[in-house]
Backbone as CSV, one residue per row, in Angstrom:
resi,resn,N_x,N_y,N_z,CA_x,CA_y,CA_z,C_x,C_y,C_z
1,UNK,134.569,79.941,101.175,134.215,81.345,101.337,134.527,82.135,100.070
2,UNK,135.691,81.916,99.333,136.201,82.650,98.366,135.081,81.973,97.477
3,UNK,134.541,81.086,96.792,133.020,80.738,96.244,131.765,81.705,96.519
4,UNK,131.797,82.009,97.474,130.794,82.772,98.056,130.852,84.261,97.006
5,UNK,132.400,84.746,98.076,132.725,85.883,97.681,132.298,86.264,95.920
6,UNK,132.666,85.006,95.161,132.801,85.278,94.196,131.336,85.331,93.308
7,UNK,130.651,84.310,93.568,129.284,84.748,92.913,128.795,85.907,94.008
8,UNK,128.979,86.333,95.424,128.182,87.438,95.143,128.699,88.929,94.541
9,UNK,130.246,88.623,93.779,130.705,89.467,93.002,129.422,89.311,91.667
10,UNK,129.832,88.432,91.413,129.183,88.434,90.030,127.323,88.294,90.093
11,UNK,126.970,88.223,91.163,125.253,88.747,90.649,125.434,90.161,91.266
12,UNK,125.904,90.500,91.697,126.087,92.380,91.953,126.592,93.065,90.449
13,UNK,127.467,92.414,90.010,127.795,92.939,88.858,126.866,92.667,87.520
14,UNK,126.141,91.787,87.828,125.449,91.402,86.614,124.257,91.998,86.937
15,UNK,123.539,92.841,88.215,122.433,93.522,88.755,123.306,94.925,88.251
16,UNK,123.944,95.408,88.740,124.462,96.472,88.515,124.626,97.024,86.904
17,UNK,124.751,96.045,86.116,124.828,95.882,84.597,123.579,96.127,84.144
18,UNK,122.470,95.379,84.766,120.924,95.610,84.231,120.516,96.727,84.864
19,UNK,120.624,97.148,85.892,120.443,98.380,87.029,120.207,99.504,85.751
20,UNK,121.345,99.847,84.951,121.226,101.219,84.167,119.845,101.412,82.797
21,UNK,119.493,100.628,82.570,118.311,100.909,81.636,117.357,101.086,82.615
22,UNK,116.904,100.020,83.630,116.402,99.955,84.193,115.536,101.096,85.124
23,UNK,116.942,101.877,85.522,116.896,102.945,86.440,116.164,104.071,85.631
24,UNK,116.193,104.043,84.235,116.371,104.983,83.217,114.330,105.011,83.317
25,UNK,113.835,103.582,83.109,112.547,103.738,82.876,111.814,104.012,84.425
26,UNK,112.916,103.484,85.523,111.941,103.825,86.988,111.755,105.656,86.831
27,UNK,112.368,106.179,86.514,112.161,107.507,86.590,111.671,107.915,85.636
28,UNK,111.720,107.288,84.572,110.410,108.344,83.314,108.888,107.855,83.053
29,UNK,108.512,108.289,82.677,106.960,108.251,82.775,106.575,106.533,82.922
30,UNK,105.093,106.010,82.975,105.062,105.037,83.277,105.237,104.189,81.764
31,UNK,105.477,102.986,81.657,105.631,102.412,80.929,104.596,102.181,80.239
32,UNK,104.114,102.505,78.699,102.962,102.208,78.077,102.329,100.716,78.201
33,UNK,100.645,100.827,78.648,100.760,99.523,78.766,100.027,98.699,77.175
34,UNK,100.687,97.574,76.952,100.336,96.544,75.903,99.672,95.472,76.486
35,UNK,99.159,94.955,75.176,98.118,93.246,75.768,99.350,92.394,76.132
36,UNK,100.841,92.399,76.024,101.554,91.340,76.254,102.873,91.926,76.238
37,UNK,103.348,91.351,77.136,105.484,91.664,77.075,106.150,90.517,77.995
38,UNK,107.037,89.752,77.151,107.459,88.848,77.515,108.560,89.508,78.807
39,UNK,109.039,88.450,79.617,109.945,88.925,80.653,111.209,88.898,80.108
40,UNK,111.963,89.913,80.778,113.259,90.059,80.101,114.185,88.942,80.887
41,UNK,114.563,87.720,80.287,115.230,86.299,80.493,116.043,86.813,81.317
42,UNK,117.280,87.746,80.864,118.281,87.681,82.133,117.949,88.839,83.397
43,UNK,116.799,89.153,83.168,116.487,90.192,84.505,116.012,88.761,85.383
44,UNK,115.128,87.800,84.682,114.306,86.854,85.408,115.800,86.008,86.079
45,UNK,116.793,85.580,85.125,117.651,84.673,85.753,118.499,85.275,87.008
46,UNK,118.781,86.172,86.838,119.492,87.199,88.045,118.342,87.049,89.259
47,UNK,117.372,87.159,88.874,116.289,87.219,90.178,116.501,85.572,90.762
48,UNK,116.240,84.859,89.960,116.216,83.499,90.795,117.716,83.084,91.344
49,UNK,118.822,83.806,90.524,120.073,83.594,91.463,120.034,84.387,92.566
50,UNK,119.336,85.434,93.070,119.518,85.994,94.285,119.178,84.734,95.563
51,UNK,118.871,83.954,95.187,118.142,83.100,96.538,119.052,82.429,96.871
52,UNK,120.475,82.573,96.195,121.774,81.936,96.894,122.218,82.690,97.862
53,UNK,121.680,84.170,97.904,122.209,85.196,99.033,120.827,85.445,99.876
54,UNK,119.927,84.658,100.160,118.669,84.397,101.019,119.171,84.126,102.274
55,UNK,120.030,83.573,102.872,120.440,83.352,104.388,121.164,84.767,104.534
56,UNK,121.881,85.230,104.031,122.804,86.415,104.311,121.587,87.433,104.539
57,UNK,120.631,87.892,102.941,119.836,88.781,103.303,118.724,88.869,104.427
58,UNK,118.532,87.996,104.720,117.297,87.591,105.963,118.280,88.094,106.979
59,UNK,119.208,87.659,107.717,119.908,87.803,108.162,120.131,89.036,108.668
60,UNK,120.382,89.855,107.730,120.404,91.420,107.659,119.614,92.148,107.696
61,UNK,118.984,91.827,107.288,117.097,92.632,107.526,116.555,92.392,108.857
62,UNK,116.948,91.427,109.634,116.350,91.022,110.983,117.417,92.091,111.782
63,UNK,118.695,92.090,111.472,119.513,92.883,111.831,119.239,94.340,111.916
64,UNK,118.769,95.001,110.610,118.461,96.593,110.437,117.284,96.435,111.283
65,UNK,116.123,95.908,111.010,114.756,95.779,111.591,115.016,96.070,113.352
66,UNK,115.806,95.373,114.009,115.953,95.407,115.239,116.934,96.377,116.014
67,UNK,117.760,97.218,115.238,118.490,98.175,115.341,117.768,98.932,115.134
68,UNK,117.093,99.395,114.522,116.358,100.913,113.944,115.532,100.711,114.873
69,UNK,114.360,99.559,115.127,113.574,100.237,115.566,113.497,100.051,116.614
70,UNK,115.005,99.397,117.443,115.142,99.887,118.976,115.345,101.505,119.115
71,UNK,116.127,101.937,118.550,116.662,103.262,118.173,115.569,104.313,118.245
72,UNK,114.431,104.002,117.694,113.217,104.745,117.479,112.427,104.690,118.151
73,UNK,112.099,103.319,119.153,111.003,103.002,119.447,109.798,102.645,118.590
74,UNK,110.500,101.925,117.577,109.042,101.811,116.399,107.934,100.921,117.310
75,UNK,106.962,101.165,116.838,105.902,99.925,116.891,105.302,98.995,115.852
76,UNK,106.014,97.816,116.250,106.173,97.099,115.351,104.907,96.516,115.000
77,UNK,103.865,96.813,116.385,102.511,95.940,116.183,101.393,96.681,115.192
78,UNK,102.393,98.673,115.059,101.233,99.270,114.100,101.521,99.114,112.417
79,UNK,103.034,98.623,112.495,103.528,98.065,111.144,102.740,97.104,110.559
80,UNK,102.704,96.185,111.458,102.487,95.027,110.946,100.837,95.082,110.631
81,UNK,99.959,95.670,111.490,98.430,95.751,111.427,98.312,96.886,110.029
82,UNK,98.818,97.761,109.258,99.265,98.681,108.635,99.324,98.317,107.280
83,UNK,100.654,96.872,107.492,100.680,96.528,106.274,99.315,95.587,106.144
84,UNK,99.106,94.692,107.092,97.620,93.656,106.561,96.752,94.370,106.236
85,UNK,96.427,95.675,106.747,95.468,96.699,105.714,95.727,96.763,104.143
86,UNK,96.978,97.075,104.549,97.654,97.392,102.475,96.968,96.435,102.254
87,UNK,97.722,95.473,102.142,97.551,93.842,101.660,95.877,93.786,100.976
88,UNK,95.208,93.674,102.563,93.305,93.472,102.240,92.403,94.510,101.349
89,UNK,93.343,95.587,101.604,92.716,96.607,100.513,92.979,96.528,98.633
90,UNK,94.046,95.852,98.500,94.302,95.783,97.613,94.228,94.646,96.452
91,UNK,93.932,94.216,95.242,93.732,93.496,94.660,94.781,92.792,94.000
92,UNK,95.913,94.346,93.623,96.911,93.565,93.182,97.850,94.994,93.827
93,UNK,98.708,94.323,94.747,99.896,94.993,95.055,101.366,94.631,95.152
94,UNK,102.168,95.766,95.089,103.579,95.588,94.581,104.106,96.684,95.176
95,UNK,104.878,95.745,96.170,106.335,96.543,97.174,107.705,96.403,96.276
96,UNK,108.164,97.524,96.276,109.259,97.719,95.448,110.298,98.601,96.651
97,UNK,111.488,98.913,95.241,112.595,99.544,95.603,113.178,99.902,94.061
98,UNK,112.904,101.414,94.305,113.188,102.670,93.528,114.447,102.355,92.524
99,UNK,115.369,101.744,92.974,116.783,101.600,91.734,116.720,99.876,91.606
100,UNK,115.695,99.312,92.398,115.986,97.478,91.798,115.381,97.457,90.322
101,UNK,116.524,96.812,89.893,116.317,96.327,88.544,114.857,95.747,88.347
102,UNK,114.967,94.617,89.338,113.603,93.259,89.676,112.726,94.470,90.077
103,UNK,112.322,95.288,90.532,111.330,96.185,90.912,110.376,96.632,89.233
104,UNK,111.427,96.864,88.802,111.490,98.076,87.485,110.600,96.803,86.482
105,UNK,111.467,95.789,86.874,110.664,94.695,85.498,109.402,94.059,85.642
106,UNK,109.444,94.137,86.765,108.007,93.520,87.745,107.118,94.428,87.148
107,UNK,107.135,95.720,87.903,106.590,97.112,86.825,106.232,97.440,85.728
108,UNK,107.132,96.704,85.208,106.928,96.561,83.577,105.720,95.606,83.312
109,UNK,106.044,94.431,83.837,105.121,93.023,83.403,103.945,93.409,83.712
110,UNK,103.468,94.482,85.018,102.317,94.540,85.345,101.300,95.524,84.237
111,UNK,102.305,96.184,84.535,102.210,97.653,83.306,101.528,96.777,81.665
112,UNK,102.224,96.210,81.367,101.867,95.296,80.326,100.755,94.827,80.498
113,UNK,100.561,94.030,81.248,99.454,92.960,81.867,98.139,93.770,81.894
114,UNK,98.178,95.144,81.858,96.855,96.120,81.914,96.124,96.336,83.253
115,UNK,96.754,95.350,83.888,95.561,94.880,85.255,95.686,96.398,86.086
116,UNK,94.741,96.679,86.945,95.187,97.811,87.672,96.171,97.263,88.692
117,UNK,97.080,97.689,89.413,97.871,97.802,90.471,98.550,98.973,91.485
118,UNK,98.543,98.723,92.806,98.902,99.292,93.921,100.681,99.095,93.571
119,UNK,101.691,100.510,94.070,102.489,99.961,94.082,102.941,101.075,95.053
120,UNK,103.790,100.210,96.266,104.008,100.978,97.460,106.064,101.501,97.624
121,UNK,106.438,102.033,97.106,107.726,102.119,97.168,108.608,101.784,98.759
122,UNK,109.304,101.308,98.985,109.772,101.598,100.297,110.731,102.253,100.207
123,UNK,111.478,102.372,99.750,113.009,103.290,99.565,113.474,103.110,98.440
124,UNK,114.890,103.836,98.594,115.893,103.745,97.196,116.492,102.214,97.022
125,UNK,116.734,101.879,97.978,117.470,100.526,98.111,117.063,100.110,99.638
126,UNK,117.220,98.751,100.030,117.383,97.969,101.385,118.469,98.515,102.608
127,UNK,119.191,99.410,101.606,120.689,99.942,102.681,119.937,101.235,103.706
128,UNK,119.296,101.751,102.767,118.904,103.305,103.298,117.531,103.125,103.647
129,UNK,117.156,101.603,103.914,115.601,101.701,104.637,115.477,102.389,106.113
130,UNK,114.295,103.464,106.530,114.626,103.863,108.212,113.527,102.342,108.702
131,UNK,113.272,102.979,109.829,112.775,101.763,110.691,111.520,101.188,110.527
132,UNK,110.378,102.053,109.792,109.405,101.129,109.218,109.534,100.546,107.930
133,UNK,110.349,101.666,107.277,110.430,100.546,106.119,111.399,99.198,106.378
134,UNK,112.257,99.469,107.103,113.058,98.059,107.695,112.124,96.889,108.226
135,UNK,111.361,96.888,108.905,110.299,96.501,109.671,109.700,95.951,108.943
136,UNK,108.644,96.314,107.928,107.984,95.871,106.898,108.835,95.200,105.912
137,UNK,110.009,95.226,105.659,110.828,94.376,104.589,110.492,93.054,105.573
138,UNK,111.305,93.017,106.909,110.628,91.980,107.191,110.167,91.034,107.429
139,UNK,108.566,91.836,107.783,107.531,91.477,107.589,107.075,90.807,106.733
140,UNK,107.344,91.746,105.148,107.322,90.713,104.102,107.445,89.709,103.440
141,UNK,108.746,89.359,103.947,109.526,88.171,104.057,108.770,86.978,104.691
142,UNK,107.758,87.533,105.877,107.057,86.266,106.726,105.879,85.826,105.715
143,UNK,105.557,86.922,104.942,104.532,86.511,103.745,104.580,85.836,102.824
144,UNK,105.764,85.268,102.724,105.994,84.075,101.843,106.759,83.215,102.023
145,UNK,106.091,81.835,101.767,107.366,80.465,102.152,108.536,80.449,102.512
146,UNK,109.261,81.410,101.336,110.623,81.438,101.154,111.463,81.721,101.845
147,UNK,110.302,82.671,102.811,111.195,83.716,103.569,112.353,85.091,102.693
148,UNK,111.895,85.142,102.062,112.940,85.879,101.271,112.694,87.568,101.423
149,UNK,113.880,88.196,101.517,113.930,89.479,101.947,113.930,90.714,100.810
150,UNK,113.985,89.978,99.686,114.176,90.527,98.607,112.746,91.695,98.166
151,UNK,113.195,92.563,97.361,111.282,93.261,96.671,111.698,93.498,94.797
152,UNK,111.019,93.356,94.478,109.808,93.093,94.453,108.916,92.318,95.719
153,UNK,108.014,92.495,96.490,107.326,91.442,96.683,105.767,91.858,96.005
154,UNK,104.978,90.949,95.651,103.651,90.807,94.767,102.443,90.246,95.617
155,UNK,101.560,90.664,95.391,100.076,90.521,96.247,99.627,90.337,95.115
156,UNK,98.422,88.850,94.675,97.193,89.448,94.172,95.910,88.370,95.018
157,UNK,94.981,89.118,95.536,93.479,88.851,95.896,94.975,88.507,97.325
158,UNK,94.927,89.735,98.025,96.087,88.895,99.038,96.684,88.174,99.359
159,UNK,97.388,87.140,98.530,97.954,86.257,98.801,99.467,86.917,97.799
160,UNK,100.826,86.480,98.707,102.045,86.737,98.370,102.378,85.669,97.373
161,UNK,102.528,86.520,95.464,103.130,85.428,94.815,104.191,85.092,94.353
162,UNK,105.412,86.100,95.160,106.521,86.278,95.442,107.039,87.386,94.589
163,UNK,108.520,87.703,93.749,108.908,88.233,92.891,108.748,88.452,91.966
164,UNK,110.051,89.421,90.990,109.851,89.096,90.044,110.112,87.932,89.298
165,UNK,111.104,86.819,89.700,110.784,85.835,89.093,109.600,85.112,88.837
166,UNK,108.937,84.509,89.976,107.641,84.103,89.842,106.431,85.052,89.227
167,UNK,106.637,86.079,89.193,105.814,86.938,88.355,106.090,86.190,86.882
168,UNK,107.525,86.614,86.726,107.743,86.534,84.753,106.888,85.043,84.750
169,UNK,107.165,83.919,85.764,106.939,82.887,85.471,105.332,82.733,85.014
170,UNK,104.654,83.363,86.151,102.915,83.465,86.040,102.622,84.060,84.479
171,UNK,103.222,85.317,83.659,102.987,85.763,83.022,103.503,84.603,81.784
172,UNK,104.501,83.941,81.752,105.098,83.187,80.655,104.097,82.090,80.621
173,UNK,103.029,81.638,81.565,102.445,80.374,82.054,100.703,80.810,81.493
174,UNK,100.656,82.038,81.942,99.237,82.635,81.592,98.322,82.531,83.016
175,UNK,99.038,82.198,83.357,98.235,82.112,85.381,98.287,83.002,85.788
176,UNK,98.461,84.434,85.492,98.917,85.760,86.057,97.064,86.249,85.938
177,UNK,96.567,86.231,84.525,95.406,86.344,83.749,94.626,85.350,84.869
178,UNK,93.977,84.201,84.832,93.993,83.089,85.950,93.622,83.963,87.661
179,UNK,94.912,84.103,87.829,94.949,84.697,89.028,93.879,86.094,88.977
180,UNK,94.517,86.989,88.271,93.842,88.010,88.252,92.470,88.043,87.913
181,UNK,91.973,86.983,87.044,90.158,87.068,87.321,89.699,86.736,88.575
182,UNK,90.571,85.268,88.820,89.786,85.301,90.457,89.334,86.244,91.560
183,UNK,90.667,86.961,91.661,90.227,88.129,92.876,90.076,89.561,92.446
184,UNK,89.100,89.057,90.764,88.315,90.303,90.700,89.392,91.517,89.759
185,UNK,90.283,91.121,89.713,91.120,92.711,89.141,90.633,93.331,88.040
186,UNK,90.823,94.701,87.961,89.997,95.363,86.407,91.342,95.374,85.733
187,UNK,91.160,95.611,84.532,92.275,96.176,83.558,91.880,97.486,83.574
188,UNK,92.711,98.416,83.113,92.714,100.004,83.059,92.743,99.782,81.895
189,UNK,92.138,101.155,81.333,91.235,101.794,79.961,93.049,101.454,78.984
């Protein structure tokens, strides 16, 4: 347990460390976009260590999800029909969270990438989601293999291609380009 404890000291602290630039560009204008920007290595490595805290976060999200929206009476069946709209309407979309680091860089890569993109905020963080955005976290989660509760999550031609890790990865690989002709995406002027 004290193992546990201790790396999830240290990817909180090492998120919390990248968190402050980060936070700096979620709130100022959008990021100019270029033909290319590599991923920032330790935003990408922090992202793929979160999947050691994938049982805990699932966990918890099924938890808020079912508290809130007993509490409310959400309907979970207009969530869910709601989001498969997002999803089908969109070519390339991106669920975020307002202070994630992984949100901000994802943002970035796309921003770069030129492609147009949807990007749907759900909250400040996972703590202060109310009951649809709880709901739809998820939801999201059922949209990909992994199950993972985490956001970034990424749409393109509807299909979930997970984070920002697997983003930086598509973009470092050139399959992002790939992807994005298939289901049609424009680049912006």
């Amino acid at each position: 347990m004290k193992t546990i404890n201790n790396t999830v000291v240290a990817l909180f602290l090492a998120v919390a460390l990248l968190a402050a630039p980060s936070i700096t560009v979620a709130f100022s204008a959008k990021t100019p976009r270029s033909s290319s920007r590599a991923p920032n290595p330790v935003i990408k490595v922090a992202a793929q260590g979160m999947g050691l805290l994938k049982p805990l976060f699932r966990l918890e999200a099924q938890i808020q999800a079912a508290a809130l929206g007993a509490l409310t009476g959400l309907d979970k069946e207009q969530v869910s029909a709601e989001l498969d709209k997002t999803i089908a309407k969109n070519k390339v979309l991106i669920y975020t969270y307002a202070l994630s680091p992984f949100s901000t860089e994802a943002m970035a890569m796309l921003d770069a990438s030129g492609y147009e993109y949807k990007q749907i905020e759900l909250g400040i963080e996972w703590f202060v989601l109310g009951p649809s955005g709880s709901e739809t976290r998820v939801l999201l989660s059922e949209k990909i293999e992994n199950g993972a509760t985490s956001l970034p999550k990424i749409f393109i031609g509807g299909t979930c291609i997970g984070g920002c890790a697997e983003l930086a990865s598509l973009v470092e690989t050139g399959e992002l380009d790939s992807l994005a002709k298939k289901a049609g995406v424009r680049k912006t002027a």
